[in-house]
PALUMNU-773776 format. One record per residue: residue in one letter; residue number from 0; x, y, z of N, C-alpha, C, CB in turn. Coordinates in nm, 3 decimals, always signed. Glycine has a CB too. Layout:
N
REC   rest    nr      n_px      n_py      n_pz     ca_px     ca_py     ca_pz      c_px      c_py      c_pz     cb_px     cb_py     cb_pz
REC      A   NUM         X         Y         Z         X         Y         Z         X         Y         Z         X         Y         Z
...
end
This chain:
66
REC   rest    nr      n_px      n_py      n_pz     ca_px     ca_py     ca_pz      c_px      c_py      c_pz     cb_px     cb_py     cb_pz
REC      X     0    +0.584    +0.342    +0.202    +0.592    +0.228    +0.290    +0.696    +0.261    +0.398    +0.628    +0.098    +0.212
REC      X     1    +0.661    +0.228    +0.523    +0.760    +0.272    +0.650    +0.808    +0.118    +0.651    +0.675    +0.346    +0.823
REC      X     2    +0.898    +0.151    +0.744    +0.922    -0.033    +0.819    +0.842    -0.008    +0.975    +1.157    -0.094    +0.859
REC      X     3    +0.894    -0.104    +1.055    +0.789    -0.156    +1.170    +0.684    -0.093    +1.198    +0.835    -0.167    +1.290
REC      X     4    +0.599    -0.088    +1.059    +0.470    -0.084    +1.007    +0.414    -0.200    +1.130    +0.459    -0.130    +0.821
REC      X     5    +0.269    -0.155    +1.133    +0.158    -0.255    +1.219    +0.071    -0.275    +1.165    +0.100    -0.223    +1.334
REC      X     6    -0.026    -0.433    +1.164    -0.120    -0.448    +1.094    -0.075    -0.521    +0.965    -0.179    -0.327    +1.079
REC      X     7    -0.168    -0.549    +0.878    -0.139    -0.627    +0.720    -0.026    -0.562    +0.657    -0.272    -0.611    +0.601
REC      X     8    -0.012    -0.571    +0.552    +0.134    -0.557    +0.432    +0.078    -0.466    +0.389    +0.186    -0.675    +0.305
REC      X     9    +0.114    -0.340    +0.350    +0.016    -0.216    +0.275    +0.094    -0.114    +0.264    -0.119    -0.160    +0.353
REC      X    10    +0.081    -0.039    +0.162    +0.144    +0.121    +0.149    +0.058    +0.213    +0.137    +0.231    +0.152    +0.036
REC      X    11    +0.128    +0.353    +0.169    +0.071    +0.450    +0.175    +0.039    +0.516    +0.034    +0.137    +0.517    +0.259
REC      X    12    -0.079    +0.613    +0.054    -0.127    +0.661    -0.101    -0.172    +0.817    -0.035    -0.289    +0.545    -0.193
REC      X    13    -0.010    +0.924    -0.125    -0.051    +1.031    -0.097    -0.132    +1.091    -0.235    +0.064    +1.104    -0.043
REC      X    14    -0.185    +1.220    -0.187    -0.222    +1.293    -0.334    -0.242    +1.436    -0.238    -0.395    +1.219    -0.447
REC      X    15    -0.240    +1.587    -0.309    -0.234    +1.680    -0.281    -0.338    +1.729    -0.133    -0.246    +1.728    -0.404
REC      X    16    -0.442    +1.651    -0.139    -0.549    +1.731    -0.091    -0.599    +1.566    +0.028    -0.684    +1.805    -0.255
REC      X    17    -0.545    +1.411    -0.029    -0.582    +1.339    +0.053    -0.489    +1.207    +0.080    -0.704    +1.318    +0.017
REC      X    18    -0.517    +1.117    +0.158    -0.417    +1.026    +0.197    -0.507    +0.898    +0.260    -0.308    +1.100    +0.308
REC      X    19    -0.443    +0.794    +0.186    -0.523    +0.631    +0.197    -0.399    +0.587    +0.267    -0.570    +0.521    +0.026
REC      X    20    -0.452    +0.453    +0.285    -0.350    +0.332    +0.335    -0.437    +0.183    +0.270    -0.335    +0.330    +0.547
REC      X    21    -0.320    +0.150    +0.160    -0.397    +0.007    +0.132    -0.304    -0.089    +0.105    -0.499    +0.005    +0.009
REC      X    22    -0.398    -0.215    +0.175    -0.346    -0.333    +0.187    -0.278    -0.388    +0.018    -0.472    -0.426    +0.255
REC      X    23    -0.187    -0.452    +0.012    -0.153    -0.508    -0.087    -0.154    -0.590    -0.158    -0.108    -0.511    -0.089
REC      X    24    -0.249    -0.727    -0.048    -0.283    -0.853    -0.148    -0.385    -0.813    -0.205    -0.312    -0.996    -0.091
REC      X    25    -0.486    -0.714    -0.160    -0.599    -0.700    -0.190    -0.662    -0.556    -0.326    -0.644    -0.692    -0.044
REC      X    26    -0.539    -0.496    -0.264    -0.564    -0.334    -0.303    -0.686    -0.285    -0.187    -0.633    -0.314    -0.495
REC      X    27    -0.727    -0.327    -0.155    -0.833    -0.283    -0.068    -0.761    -0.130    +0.031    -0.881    -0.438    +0.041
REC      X    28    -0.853    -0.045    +0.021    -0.871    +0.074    +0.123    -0.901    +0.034    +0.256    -0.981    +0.167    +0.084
REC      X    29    -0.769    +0.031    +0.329    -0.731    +0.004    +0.439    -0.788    +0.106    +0.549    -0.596    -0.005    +0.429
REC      X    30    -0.766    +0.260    +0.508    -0.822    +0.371    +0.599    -0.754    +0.459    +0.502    -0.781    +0.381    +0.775
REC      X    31    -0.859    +0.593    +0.533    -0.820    +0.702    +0.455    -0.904    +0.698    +0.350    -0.683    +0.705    +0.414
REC      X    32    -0.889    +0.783    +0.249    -0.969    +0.783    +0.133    -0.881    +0.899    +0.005    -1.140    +0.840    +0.189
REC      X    33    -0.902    +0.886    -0.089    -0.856    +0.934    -0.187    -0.963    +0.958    -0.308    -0.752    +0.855    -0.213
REC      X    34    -0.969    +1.043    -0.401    -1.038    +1.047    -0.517    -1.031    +0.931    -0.615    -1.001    +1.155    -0.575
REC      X    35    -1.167    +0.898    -0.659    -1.166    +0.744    -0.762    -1.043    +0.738    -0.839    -1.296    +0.734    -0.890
REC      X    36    -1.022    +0.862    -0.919    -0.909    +0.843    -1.023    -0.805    +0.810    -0.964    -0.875    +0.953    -1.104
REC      X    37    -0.731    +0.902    -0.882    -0.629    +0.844    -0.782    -0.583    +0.706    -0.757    -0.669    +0.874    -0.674
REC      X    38    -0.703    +0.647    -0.667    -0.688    +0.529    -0.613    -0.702    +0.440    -0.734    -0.784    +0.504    -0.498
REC      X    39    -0.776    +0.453    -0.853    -0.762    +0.361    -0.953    -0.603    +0.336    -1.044    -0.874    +0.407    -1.043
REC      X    40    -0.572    +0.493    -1.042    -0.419    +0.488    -1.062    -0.299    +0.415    -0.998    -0.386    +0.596    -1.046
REC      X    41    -0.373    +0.439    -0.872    -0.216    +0.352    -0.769    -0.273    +0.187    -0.789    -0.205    +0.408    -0.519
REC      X    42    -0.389    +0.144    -0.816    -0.389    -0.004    -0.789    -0.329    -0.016    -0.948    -0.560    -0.091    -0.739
REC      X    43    -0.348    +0.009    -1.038    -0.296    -0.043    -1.165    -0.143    -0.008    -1.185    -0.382    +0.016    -1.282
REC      X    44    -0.066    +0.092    -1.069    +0.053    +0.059    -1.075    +0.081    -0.042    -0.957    +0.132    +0.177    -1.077
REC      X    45    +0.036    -0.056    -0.827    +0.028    -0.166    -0.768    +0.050    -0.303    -0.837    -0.080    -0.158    -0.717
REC      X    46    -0.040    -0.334    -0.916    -0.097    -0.417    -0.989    +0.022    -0.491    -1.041    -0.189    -0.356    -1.084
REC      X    47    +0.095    -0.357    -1.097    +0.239    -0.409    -1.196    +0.314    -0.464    -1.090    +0.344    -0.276    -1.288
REC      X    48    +0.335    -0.384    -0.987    +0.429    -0.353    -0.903    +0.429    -0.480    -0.809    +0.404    -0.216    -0.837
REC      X    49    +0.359    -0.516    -0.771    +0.290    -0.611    -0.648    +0.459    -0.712    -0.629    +0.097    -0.739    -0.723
REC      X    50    +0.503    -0.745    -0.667    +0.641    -0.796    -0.622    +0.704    -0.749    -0.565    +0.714    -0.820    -0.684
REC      X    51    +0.724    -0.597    -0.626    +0.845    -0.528    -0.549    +0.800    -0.489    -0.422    +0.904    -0.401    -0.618
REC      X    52    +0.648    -0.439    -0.415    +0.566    -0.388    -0.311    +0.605    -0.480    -0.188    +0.406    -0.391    -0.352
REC      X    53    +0.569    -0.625    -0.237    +0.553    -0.726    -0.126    +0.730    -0.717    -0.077    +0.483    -0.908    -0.194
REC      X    54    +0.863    -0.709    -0.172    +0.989    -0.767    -0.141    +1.009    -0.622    -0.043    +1.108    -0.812    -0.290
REC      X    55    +0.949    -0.537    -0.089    +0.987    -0.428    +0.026    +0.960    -0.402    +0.144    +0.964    -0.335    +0.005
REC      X    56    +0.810    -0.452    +0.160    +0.762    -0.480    +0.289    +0.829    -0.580    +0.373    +0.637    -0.515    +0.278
REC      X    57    +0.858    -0.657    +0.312    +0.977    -0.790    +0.406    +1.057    -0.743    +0.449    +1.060    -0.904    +0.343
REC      X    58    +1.173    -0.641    +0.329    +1.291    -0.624    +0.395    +1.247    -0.519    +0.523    +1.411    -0.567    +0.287
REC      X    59    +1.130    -0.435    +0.506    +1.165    -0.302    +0.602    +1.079    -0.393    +0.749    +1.066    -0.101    +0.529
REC      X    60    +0.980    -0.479    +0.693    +0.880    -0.552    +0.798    +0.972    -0.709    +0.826    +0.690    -0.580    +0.711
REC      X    61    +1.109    -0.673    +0.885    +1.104    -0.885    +0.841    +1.097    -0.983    +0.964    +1.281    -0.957    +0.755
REC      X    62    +0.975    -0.885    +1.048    +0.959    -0.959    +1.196    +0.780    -0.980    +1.135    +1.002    -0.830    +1.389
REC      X    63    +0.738    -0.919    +1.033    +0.577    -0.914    +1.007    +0.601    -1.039    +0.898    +0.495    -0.738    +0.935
REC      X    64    +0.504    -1.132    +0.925    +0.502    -1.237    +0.783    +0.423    -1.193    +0.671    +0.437    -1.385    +0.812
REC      X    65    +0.387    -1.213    +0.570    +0.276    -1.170    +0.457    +0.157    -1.256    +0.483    +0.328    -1.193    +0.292
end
């Protein structure tokens, strides 16, 4: 996650060979693409995570609303 990020609330999803961007209320694949396993991995830590995800995006985004 950068700060003065543009667009929805979302983090980045690296892996060796590819690179997503997904939104966070949704999990949804924002752009980019990644392998199934991958992306199923980051939403079920998302999933847990989704608080801290969102409190981080505020502090680094706190001109972007959610």
């Amino acid at each position: 996650m950068f700060g003065r990020e543009h667009g929805v609330p979302h983090f980045h999803l690296w892996t060796p060979n590819a690179a997503a961007v997904v939104v966070i209320d949704t999990l949804a694949v924002l752009s980019g693409s990644v392998d199934a396993k991958a992306l199923e991995e980051a939403r079920a830590w998302a999933t847990e995570h989704r608080a801290e995800l969102t409190a981080e995006w505020r502090r680094l985004n706190p001109e972007k609303p959610l």
